[in-house]
C-alpha positions in Angstrom: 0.0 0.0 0.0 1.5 3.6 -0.9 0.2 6.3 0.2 0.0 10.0 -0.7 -0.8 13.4 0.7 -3.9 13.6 2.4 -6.2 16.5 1.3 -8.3 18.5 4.2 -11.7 16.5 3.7 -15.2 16.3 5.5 -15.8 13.3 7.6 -18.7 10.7 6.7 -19.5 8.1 8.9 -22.8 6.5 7.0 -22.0 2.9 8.6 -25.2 1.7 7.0 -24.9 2.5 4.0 -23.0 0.2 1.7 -19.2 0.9 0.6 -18.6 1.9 -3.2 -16.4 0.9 -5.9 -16.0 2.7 -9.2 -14.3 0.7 -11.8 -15.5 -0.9 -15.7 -12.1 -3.0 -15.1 -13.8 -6.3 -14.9 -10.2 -7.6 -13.9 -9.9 -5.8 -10.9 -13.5 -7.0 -9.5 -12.8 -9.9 -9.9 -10.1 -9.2 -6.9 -11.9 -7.0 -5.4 -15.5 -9.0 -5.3 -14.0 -12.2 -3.0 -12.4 -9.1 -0.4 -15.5 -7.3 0.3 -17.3 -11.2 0.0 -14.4 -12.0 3.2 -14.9 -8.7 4.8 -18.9 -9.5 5.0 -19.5 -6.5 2.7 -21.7 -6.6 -0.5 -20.7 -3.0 -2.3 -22.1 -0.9 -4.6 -20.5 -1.0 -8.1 -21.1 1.8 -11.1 -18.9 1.8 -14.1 -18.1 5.9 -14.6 -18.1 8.4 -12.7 -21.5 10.2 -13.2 -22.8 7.0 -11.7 -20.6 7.4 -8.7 -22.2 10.9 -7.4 -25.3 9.4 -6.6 -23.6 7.2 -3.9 -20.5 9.8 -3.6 -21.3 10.9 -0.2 -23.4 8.4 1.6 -21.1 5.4 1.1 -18.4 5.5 4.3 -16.0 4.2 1.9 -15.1 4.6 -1.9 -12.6 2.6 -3.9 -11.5 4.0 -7.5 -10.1 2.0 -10.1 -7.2 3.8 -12.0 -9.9 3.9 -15.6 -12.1 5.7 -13.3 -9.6 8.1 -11.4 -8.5 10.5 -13.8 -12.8 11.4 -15.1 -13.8 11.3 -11.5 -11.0 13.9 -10.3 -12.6 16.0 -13.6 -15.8 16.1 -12.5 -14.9 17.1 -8.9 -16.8 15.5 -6.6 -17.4 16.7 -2.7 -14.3 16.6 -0.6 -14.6 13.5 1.6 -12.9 11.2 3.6 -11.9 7.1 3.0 -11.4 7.5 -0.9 -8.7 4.9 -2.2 -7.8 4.6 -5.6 -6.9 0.5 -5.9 -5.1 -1.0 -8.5 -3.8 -4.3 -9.6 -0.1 -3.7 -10.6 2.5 -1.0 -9.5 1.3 2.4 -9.4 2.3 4.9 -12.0 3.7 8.2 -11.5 0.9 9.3 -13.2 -1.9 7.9 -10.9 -0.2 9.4 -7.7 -0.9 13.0 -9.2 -4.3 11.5 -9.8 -5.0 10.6 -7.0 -4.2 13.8 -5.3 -6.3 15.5 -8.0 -9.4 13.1 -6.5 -8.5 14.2 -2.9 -8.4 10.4 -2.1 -6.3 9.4 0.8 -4.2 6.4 -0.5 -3.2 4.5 -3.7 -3.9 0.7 -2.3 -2.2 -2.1 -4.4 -3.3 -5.8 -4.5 -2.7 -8.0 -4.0 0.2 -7.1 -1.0 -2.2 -4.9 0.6 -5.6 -7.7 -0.1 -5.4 -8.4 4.2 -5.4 -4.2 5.0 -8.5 -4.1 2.6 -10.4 -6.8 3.8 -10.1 -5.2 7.4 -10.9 -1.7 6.8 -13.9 -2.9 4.6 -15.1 -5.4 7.8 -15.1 -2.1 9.9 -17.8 -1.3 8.4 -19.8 -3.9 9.6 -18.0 -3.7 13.2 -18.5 0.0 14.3 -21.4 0.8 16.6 -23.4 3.6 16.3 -22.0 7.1 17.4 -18.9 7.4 18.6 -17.1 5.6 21.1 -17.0 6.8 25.0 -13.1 7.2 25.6 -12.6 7.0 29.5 -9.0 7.4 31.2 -8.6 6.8 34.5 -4.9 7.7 37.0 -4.4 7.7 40.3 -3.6 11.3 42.4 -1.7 9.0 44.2 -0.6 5.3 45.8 -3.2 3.4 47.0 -6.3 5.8 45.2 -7.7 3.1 43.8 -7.6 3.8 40.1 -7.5 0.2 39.0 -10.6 -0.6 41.1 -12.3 2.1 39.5 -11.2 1.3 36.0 -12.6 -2.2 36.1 -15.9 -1.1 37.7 -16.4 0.9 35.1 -15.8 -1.5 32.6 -18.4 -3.7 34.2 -20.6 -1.4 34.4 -20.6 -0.5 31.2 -20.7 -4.0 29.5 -23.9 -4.3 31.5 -25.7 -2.4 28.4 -23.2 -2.8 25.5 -19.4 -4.1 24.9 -16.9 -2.3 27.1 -13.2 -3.1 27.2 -10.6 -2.2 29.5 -6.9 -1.1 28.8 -4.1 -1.6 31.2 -1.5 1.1 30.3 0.6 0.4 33.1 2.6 -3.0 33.0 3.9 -2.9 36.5 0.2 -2.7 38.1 -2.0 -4.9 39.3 -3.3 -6.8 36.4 -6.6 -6.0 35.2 -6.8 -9.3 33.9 -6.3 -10.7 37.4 -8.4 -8.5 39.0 -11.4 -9.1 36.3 -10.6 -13.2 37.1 -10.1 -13.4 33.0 -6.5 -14.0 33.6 -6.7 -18.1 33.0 -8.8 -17.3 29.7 -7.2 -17.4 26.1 -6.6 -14.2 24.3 -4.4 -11.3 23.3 -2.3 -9.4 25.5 0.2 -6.8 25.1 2.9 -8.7 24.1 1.1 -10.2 20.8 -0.2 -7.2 20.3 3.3 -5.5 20.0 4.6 -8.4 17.6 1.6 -7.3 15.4 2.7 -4.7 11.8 -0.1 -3.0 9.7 -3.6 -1.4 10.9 -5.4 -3.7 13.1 -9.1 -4.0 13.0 -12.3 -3.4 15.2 -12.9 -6.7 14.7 -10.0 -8.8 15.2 -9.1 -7.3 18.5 -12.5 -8.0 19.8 -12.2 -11.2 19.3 -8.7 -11.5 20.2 -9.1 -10.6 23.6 -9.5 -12.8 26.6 -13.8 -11.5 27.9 -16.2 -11.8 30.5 -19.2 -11.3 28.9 -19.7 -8.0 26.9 -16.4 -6.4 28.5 -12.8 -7.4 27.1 -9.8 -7.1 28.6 -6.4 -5.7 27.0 -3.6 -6.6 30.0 -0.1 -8.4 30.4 1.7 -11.4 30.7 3.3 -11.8 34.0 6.0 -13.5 33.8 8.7 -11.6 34.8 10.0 -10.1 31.9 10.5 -6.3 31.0 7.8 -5.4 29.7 6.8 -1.7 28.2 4.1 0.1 26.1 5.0 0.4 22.3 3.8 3.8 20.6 2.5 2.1 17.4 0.9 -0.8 19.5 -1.5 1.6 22.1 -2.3 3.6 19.0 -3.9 1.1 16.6 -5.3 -0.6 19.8 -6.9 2.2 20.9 -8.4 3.0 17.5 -9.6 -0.8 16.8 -10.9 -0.6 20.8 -12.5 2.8 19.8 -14.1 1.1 16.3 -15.5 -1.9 17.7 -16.6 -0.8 21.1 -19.5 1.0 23.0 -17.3 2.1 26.0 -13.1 2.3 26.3 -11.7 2.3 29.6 -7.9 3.5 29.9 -5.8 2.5 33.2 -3.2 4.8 32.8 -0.4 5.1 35.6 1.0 7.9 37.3 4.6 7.5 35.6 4.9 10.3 33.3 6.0 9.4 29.7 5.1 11.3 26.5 2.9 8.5 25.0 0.6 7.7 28.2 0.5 12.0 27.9 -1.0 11.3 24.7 -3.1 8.6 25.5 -4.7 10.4 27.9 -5.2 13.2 25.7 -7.6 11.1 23.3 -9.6 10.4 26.1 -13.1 12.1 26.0 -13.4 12.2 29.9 -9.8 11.7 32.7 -10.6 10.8 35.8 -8.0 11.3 39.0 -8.7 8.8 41.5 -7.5 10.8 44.9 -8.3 10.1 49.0 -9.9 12.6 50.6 -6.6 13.2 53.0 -3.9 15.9 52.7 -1.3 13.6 51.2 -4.0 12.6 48.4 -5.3 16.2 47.7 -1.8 16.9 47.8 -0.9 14.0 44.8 -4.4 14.8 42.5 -3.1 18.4 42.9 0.0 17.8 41.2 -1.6 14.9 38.7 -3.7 18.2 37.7 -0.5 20.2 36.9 0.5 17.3 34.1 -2.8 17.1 32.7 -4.0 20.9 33.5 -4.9 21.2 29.3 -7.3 18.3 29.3 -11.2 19.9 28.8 -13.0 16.8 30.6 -10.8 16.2 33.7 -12.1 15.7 37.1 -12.1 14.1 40.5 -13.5 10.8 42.0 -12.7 11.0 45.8 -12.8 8.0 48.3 -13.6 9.4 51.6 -15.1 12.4 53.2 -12.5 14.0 55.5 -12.8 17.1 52.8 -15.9 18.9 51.0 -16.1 18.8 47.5 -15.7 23.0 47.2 -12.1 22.6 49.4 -10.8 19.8 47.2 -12.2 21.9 43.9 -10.2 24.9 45.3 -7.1 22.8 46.4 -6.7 20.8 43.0 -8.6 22.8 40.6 -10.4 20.3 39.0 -14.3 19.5 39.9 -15.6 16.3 42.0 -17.2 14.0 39.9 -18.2 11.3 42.3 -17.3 10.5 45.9 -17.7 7.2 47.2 -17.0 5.2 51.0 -14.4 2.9 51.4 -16.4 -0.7 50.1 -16.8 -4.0 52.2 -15.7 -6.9 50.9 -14.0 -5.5 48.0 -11.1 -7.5 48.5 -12.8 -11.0 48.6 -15.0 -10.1 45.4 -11.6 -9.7 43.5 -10.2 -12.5 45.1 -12.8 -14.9 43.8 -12.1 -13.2 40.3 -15.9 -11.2 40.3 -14.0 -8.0 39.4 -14.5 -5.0 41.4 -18.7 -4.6 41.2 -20.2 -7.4 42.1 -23.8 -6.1 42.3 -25.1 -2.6 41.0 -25.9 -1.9 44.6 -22.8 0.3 46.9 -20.8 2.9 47.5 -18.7 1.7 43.8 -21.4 1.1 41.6 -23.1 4.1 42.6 -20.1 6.2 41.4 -19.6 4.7 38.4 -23.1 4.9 37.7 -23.1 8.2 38.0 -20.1 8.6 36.0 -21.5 7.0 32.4 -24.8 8.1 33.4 -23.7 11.4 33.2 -21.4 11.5 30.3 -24.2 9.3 28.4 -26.6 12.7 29.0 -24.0 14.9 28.5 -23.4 13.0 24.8 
């Protein structure tokens, strides 16, 4: 696959509409036919381009033939986003410029980039409605609790729609452990990291070890060195994003340029702080690394402060404040996760929490 310069385009995200292709090279269907067939995909085909423009903007993606290019870049259709121009041998010189001239993203060639295709066209039948809730979660400080509250909310969330949680931070815990998933076959970090290429909303769903609707993305323990690969967090976040009602991030206090970014894509970050003076005291300064993020805020575990002396202290809101939880321990223990039942101080918080960014959406 070789790609070009990507024009500014408009975003279309008609998922239910079927993708396009724009080709009279009977050659070329007869590849591209069997991909969409693979990717569960029946597409639309029209042979020139004044047949395209009917379909132009509602399909959420388009693939051009190189006998097609060249008239559709002459007629100028609408900017837009996912146009490839796919062809069967080594692209010209010539098509590149074309292909700039369409405003399409990518010249694709098969058949070395068949497997990328048939992913990005199974997508399609993969994403869910809307847009994927991205939730990162970091601890003010040792023993906050972030972890607990990462994999509540995951649970919570897969009670209405699949959920999967993210552990960012390969010295914790283990969300895997902690979610009782961690004798289960499945992906963890270290296949994901031996994996090249753009990895789809699909195959990481099913990749990953689950508990019902909620997946979880953890590590090996086994005493190696084990660290967070740039290239690996990105397309799993995107694929998690794609395939996903609800993405839970457990990020960890260390600061590091990529979990910065990571918790910059995140839609809401949460700083799980205790409500004493060395706690206040830690979420204060977590606030200082993260003080550009729009949606950050506080969940606090315990009541020795008001919400109003914490805002003023850290300078971040109080999203939800919960009591320290009976039988916590033991629930994890016998690999039940976190939230057992939707009763208690935990499942009220992270009730609240989706409930309100759900309204808020």
């Amino acid at each position: 696959m070789t790609t070009t310069h990507r024009h500014p385009a408009h975003r279309h995200d008609h998922t239910d509409a079927p993708p396009l292709v724009v080709t009279a090279d009977d050659g070329l269907l007869a590849d591209l036919l069997p991909l969409a067939a693979a990717a569960d995909v029946s597409p639309v085909v029209v042979h020139d381009a004044a047949a395209a423009l009917a379909h132009w903007s509602r399909a959420p993606v388009v693939l051009v033939g190189p006998d097609a290019a060249e008239a559709l870049a002459a007629i100028a259709p609408e900017a837009r986003a996912r146009v490839y121009v796919v062809t069967r041998r080594a692209a010209p010189h010539e098509l590149f410029r074309t292909t700039l001239a369409l405003g399409a993203e990518q010249v694709v060639e098969l058949p070395v980039s068949a497997g990328w295709l048939v992913e990005l066209l199974a997508d399609l039948t993969e994403q869910l409605p809307g847009r994927a809730r991205v939730i990162g979660v970091v601890g003010g400080s040792g023993g906050a609790g972030a972890t607990t509250l990462a994999c509540a909310l995951g649970q919570w969330a897969a009670r209405s729609g699949p959920a999967v949680v993210i552990d960012c931070d390969p010295q914790g815990p283990g969300l895997d452990r902690m979610l009782g998933v961690e004798r289960r076959d499945g992906f963890r970090w270290d296949a994901l990291c031996q994996t090249t290429g753009r990895l789809s909303a699909r195959a990481l769903r099913d990749a990953l070890p689950r508990s019902g609707q909620l997946g979880v993305l953890s590590w090996y323990v086994d005493g190696r060195v084990q660290s967070l690969q740039a290239f690996a967090a990105r397309e799993a976040l995107s694929a998690a994003r794609r395939g996903h009602a609800v993405v839970v991030l457990d990020l960890p206090r260390t600061r590091d340029p990529l979990l910065d970014e990571l918790a910059a894509r995140c839609d809401d970050l949460l700083v799980a702080t205790v409500a004493s003076v060395v706690g206040v005291a830690g979420a204060a300064r977590m606030r200082a690394r993260f003080v550009d993020h729009p949606s950050a805020g506080l969940v606090v575990r315990g009541e020795a402060f008001t919400d109003d002396e914490i805002r003023r202290a850290v300078g971040l809101p109080v999203r939800a404040r919960m009591r320290d939880q009976r039988g916590l321990s033991e629930a994890v223990d016998l690999g039940l996760g976190p939230l057992r039942s939707t009763r208690g101080p935990l499942a009220g918080a992270v009730g609240s929490l989706l409930d309100t960014g759900r309204q808020a959406a």
